[in-house]
Backbone as numpy.savetxt, mean C-alpha at the origin, in Angstrom:
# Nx Ny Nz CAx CAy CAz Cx Cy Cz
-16.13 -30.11 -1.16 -15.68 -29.12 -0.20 -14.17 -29.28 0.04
-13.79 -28.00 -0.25 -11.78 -27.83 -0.08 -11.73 -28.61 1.43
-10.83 -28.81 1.96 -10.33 -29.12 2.86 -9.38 -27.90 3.82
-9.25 -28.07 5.17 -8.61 -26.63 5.37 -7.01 -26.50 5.59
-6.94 -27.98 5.39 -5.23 -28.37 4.58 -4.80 -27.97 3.73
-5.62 -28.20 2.53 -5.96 -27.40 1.27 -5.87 -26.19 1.18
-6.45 -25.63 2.01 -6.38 -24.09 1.65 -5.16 -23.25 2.14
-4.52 -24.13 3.30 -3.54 -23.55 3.89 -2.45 -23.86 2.87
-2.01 -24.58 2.38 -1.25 -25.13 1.09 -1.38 -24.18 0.27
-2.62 -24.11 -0.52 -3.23 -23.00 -1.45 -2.16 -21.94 -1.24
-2.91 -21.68 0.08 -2.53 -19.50 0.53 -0.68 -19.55 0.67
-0.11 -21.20 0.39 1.50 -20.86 0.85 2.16 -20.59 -0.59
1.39 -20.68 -1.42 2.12 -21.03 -2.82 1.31 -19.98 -3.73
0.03 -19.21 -3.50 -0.78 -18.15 -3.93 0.69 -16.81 -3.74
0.72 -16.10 -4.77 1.20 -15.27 -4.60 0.13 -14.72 -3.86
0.62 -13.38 -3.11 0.39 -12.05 -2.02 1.12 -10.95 -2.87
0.08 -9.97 -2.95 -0.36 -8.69 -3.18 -0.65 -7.90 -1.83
0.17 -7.49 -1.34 0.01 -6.65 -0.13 -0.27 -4.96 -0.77
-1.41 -4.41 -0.27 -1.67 -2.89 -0.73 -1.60 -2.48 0.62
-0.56 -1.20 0.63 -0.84 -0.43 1.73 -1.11 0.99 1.24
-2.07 1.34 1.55 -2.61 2.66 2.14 -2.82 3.75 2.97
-3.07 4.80 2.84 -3.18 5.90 3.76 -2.67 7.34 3.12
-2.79 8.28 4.14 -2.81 9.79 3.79 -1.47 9.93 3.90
-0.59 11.00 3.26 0.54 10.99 2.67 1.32 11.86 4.73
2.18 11.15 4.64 3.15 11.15 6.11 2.83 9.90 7.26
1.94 9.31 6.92 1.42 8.12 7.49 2.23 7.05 8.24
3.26 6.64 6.86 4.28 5.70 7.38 4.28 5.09 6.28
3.16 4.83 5.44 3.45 3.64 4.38 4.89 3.48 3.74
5.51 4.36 3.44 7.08 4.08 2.99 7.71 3.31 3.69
7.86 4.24 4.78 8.59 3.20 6.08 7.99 2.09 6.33
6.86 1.57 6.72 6.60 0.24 7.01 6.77 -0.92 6.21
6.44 -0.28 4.86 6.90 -1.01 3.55 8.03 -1.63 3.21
9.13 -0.93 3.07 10.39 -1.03 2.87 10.87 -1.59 4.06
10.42 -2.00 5.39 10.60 -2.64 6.29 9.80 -3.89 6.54
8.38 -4.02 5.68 7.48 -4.96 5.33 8.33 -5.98 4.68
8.75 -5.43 3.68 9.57 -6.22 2.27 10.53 -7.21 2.68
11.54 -5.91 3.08 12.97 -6.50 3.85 12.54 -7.77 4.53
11.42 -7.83 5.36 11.44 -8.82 6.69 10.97 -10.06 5.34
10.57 -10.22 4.35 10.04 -11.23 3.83 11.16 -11.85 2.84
10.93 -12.97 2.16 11.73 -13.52 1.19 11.04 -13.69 0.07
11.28 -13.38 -1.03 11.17 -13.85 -2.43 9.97 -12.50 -2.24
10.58 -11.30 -1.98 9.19 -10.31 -1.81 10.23 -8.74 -2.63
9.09 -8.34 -3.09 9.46 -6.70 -3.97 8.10 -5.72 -3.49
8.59 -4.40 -3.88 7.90 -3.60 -3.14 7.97 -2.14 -4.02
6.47 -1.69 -4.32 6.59 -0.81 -5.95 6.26 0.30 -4.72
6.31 1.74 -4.37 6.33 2.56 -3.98 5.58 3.42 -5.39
3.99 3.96 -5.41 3.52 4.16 -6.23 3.73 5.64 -6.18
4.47 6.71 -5.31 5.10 7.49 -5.73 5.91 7.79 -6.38
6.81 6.43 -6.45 7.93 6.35 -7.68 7.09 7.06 -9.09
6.39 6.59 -9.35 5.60 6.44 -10.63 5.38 8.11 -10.95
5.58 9.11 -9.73 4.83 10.35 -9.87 6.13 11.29 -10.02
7.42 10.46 -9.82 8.68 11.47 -9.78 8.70 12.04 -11.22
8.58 13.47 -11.42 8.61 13.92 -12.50 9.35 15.43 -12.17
9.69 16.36 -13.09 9.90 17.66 -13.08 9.76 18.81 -14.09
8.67 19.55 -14.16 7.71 19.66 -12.91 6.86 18.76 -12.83
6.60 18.79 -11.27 5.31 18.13 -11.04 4.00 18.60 -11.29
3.48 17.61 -12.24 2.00 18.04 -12.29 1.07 16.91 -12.61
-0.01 17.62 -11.86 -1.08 17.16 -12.03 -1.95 17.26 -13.24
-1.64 15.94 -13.83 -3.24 16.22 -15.06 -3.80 14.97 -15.02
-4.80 14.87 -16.00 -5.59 13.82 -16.41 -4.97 12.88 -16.88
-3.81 13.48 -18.04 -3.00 12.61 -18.58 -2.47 11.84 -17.86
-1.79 12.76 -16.45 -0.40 11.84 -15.90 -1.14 11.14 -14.98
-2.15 11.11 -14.73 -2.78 10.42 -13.61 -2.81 9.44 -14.74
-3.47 9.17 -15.46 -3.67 7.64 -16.66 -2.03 6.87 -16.73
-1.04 7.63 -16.74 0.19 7.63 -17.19 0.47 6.50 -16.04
0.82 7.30 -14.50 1.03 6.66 -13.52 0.12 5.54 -12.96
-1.16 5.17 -13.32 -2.00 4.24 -13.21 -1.38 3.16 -14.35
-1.31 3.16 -15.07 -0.68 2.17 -16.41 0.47 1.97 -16.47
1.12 2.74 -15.42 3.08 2.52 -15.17 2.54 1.30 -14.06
1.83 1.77 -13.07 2.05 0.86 -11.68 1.53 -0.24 -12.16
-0.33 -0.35 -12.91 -0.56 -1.67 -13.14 0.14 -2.61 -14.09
1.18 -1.82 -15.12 1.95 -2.52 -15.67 3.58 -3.38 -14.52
3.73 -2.42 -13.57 4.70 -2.78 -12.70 4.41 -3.87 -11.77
3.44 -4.03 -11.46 2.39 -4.98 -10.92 2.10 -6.18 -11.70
1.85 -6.22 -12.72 1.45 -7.58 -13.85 3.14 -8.32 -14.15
4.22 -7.48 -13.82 5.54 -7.55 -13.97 5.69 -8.51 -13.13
5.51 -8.22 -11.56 5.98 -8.82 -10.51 5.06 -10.25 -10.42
3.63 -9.90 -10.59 2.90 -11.16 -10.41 2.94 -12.16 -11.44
3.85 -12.07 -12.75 4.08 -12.72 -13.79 5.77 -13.53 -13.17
6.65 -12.85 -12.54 7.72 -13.01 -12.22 7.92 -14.51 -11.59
8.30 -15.79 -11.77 8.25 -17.00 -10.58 9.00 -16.24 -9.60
9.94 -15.35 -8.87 11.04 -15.54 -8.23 10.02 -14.40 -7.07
9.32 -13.88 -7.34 8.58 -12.93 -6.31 7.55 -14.39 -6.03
6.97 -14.02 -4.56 6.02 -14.84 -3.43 4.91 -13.49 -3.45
5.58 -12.41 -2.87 4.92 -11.29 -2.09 5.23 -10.25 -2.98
4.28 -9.61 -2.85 4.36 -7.80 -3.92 4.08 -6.40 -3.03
5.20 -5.85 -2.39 4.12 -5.05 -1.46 4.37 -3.30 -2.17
2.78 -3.10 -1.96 2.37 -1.85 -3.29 1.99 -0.60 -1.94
2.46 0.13 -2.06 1.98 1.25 -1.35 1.85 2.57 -2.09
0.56 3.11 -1.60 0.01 4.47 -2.48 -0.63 4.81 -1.57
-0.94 6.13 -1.63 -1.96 7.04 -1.15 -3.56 6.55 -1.36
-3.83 6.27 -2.63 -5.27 4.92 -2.63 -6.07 5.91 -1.84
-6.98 7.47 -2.16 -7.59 7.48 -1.33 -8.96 7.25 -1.70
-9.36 6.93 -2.38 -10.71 6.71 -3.12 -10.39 5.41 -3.39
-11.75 4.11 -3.22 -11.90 3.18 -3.26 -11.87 2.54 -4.58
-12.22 3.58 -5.76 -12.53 3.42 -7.14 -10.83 3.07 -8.00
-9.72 4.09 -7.35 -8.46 3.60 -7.71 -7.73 2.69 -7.69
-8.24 2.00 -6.52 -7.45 0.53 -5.72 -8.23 -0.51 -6.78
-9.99 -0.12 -7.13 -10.72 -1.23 -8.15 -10.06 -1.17 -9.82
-9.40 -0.04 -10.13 -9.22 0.43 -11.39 -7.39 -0.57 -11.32
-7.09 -0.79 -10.59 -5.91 -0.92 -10.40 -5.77 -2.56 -10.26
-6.72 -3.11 -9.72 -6.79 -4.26 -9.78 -7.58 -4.76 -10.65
-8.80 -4.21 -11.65 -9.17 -4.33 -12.13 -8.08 -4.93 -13.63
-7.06 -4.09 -13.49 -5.95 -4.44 -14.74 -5.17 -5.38 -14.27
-5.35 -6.31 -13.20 -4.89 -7.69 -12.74 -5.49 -8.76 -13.01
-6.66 -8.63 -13.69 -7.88 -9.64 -12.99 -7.49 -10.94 -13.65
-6.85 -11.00 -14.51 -6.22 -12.29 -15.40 -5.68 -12.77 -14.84
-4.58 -12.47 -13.23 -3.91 -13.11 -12.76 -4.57 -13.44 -11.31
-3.98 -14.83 -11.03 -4.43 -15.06 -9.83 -3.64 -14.93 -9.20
-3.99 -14.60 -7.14 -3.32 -14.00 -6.65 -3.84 -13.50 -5.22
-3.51 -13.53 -3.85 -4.50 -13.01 -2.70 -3.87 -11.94 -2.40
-4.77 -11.46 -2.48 -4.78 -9.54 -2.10 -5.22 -9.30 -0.16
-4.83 -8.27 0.30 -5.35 -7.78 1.32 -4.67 -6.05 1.17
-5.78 -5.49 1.87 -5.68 -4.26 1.48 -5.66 -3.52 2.98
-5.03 -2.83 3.20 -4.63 -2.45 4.83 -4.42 -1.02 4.54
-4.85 -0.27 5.43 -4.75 1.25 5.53 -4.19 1.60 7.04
-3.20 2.42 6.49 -2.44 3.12 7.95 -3.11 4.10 8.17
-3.38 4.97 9.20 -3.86 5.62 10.00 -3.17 6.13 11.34
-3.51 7.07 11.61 -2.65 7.65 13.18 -4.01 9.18 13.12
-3.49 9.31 14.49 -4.21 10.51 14.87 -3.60 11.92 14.23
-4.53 12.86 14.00 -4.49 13.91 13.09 -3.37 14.97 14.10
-2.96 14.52 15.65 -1.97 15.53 16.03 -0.60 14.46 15.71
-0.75 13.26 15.52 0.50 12.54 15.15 0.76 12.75 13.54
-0.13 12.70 12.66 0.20 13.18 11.39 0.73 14.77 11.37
0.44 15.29 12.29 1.04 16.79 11.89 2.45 16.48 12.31
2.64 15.89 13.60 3.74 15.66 14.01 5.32 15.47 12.69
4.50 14.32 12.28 5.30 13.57 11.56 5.78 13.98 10.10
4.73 15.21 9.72 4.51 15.79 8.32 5.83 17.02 8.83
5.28 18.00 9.86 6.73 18.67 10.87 7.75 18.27 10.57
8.28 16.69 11.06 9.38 16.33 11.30 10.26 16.35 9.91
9.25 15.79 8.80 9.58 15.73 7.86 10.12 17.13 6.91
9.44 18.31 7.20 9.60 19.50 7.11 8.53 19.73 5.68
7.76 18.95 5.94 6.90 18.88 4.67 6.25 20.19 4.99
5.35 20.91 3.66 5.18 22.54 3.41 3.81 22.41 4.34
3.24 23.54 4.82 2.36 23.95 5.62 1.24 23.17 4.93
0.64 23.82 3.76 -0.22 23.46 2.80 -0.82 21.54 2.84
0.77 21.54 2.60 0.61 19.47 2.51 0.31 18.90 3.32
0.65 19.22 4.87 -0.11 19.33 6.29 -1.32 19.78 5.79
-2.20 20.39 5.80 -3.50 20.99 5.80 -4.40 19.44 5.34
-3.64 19.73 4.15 -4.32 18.47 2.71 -4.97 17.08 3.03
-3.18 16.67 3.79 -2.85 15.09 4.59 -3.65 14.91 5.14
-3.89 15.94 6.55 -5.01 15.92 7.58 -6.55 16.20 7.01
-6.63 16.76 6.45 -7.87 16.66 5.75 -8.48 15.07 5.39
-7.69 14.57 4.64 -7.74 13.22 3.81 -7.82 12.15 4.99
-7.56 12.31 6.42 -7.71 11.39 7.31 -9.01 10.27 6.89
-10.23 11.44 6.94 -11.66 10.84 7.54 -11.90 10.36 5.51
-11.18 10.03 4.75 -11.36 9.03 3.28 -11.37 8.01 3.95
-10.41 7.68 4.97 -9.94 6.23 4.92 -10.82 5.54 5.68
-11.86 6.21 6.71 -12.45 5.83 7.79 -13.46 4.75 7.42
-14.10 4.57 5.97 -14.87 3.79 5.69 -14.87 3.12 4.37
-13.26 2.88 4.08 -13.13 2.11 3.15 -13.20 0.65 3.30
-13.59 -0.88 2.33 -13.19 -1.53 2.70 -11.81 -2.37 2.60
-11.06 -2.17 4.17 -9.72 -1.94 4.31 -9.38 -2.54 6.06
-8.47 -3.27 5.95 -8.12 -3.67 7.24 -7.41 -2.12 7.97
-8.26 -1.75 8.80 -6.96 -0.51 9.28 -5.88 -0.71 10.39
-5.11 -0.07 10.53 -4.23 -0.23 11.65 -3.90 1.00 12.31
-4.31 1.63 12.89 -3.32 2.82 14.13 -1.91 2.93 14.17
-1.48 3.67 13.55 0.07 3.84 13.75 0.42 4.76 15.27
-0.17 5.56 15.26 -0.16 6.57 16.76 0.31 5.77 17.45
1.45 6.20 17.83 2.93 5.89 18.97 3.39 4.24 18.63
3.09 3.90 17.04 3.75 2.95 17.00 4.71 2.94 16.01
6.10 2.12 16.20 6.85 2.28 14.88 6.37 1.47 14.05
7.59 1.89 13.29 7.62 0.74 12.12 7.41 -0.26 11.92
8.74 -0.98 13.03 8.60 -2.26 13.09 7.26 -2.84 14.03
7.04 -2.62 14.81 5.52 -2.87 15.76 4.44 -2.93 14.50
4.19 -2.07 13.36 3.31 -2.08 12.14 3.43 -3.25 11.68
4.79 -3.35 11.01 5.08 -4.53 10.23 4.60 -6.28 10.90
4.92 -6.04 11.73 4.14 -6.98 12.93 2.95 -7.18 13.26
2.02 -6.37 13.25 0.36 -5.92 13.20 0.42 -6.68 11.80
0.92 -6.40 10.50 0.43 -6.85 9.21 0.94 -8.09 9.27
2.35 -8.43 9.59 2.47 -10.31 9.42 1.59 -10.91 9.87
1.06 -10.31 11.31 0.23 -11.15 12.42 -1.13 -11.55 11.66
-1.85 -10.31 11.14 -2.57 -10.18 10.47 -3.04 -11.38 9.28
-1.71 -11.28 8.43 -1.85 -11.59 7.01 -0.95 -13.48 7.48
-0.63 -13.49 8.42 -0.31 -15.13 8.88 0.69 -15.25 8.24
2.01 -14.29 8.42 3.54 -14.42 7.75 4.37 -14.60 8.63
């Protein structure tokens, strides 16, 4: 039997795979890129990067495309000595993408936690507004709320909280 010295040792020297999740205006960008910053020896893949194209489209193809960009961007960082922490944020709204995605990790070792942002459906409109995002993408976002409601996923409430207050919920959380 490990010891719980041991394990605390373990979890200081285990790389971290931080996944954040949620419906698109959420926050994950922002908390992320403010996640990162607050850490050392930490990088942070924004899995929209992966989707910047022109035009944008949706196919079968580019969905395979951008799945095999990120899990290759991912095997990058967790191969890297100079990264500790990896923090990955996507939309992830189906449980089967986050398995397909780690599934192309499984060679590496590594502790994962998987956290989903959330806020209330008049604060996501809010915030989708502010952003001046199109009517439509509002509709979509808010729709996609009730995916996240029963994934397995640490959630967090963003509703009337910032950024930094998030980022804080996840250190507290994840013992950083």
């Amino acid at each position: 039997m490990r010891s719980e010295k041991y394990e605390e040792e373990r979890g200081k020297l285990m790389k971290q795979l931080i996944i954040i999740n949620g419906p698109p205006g959420v926050g994950k960008t922002t908390v992320s890129k403010e996640l990162y910053q607050s850490l050392n020896q930490a990088v942070w893949l924004d899995g929209d990067w992966c989707w910047m194209m022109h035009p944008w489209e949706f196919s079968a193809e580019n969905i395979r495309m951008v799945e095999t960009n990120i899990t290759f961007l991912l095997r990058s960082y967790l191969s890297n000595s100079g990264f500790q922490y990896i923090v990955f944020n996507w939309v992830l709204h189906r449980e089967e993408i986050i398995h397909s995605i780690l599934a192309g990790l499984q060679d590496y070792e590594f502790d994962k936690a998987l956290i989903t942002l959330t806020c209330s459906e008049e604060a996501l409109r809010e915030r989708m507004l502010q952003d001046n995002r199109p009517p439509e993408q509002i509709t979509a976002s808010c729709g996609r709320l009730k995916l996240y409601a029963d994934m397995d996923t640490y959630k967090i409430d963003t509703t009337g909280s910032t950024a930094l207050e998030t980022v804080t919920k996840i250190k507290e959380r994840l013992k950083l």
